[in-house]
MIMITI-298978 format. One record per residue (C-alpha): x, y, z; residue in three letters. Coordinates in Angstrom, 1 decimal. Example, Ala and Ser with C-alpha at 12.3 -4.5 7.8 and 13.67 -1.06 7.14 Angstrom:
<nodes>
        u        v        w    aa
     12.3     -4.5      7.8   ala
     13.7     -1.1      7.1   ser
</nodes>
This chain:
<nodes>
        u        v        w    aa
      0.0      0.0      0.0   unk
      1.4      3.4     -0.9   unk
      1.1      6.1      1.6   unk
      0.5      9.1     -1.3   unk
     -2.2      8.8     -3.5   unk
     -3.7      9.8     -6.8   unk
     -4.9     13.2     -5.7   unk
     -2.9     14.5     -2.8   unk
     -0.9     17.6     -2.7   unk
      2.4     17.2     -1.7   unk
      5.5     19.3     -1.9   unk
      8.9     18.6     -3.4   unk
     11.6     18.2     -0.5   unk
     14.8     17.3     -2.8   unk
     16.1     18.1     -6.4   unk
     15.4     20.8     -8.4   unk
     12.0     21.2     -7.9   unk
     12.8     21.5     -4.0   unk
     10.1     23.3     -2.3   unk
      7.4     23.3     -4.9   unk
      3.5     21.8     -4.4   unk
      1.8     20.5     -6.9   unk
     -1.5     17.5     -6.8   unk
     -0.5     14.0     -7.6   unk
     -1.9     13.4    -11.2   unk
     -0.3      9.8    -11.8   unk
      1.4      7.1     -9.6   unk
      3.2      4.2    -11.0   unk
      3.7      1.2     -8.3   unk
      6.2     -0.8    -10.3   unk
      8.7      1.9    -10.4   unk
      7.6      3.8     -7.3   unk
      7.4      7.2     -9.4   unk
      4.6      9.8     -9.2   unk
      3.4     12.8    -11.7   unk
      3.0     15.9    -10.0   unk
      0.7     18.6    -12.0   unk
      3.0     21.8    -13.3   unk
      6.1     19.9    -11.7   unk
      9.3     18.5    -13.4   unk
      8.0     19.8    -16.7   unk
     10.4     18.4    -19.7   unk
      9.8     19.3    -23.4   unk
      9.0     16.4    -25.9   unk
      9.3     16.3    -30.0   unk
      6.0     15.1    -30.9   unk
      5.5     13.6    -34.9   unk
      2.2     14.8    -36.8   unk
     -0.5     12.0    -36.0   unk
     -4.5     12.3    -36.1   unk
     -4.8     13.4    -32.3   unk
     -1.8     16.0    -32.8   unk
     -2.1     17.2    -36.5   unk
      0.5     19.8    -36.2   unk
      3.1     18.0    -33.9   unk
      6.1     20.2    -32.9   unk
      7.6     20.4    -29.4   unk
      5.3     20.0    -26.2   unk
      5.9     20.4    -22.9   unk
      3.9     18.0    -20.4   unk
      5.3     16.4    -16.7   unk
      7.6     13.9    -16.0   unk
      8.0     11.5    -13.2   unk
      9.3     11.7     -9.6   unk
     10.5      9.4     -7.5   unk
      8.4      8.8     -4.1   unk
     11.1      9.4     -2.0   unk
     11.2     12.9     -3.0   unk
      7.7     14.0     -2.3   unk
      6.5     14.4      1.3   unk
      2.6     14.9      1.4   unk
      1.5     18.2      3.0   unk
     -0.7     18.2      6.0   unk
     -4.5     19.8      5.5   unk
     -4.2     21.2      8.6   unk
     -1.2     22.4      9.8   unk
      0.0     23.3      5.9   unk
      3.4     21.3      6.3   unk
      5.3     18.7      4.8   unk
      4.4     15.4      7.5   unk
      5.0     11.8      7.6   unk
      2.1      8.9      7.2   unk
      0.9      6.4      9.7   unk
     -1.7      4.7      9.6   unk
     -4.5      4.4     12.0   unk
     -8.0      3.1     12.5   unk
    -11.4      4.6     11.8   unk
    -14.4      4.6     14.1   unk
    -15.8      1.1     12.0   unk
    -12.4     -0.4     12.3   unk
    -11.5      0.4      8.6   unk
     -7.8      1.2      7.7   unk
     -6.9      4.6      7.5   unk
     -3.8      7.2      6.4   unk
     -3.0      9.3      9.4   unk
     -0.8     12.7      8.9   unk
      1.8     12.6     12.0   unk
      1.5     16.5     12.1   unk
     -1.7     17.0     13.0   unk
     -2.8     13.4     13.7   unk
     -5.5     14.2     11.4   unk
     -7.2     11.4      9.1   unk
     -6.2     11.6      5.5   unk
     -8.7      9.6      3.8   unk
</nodes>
């Protein structure tokens, strides 16, 4: 189970995007990596095709490792750690370690 999820908002704590937010827009779990929306943004040749009739250069996100996002707490606005906890029905549940606050 991964603790970030399609979704969140997390900020960037290493590379050259250090610092930034951004929502998680894609997560791949066989290479651990996640797309972060208006983060890492690399530029790609694209050929003419049907979808994209005039082709050219685009620019569109690339992927991240996990290890270098930290999810940011709703309350307290701050990078935090996940645990996990229990909900009132005995369901599973992501737990910021901030604020204590239930994420899901």
């Amino acid at each position: 189970m991964f603790r970030i999820v399609k979704g969140d908002t997390v900020q960037v704590i290493s590379g050259s995007e250090k610092g930034n937010r951004g929502k998680v827009i894609e997560l791949t779990k066989d290479k651990n990596k996640v797309k972060v929306q208006g983060l890492n943004m690399v530029k790609r040749h694209v050929k003419p095709s049907q979808s994209n009739p005039e082709g050219g250069i685009i620019e569109k996100e690339a992927f991240l490792h996990i290890s270098n996002v930290m999810i940011v707490d709703p309350k307290s606005d701050k990078p935090t750690r996940i645990g996990a906890g229990y909900d009132k029905d005995g369901k599973k549940v992501r737990v910021a370690q901030v604020s204590k606050e239930q994420l899901d």
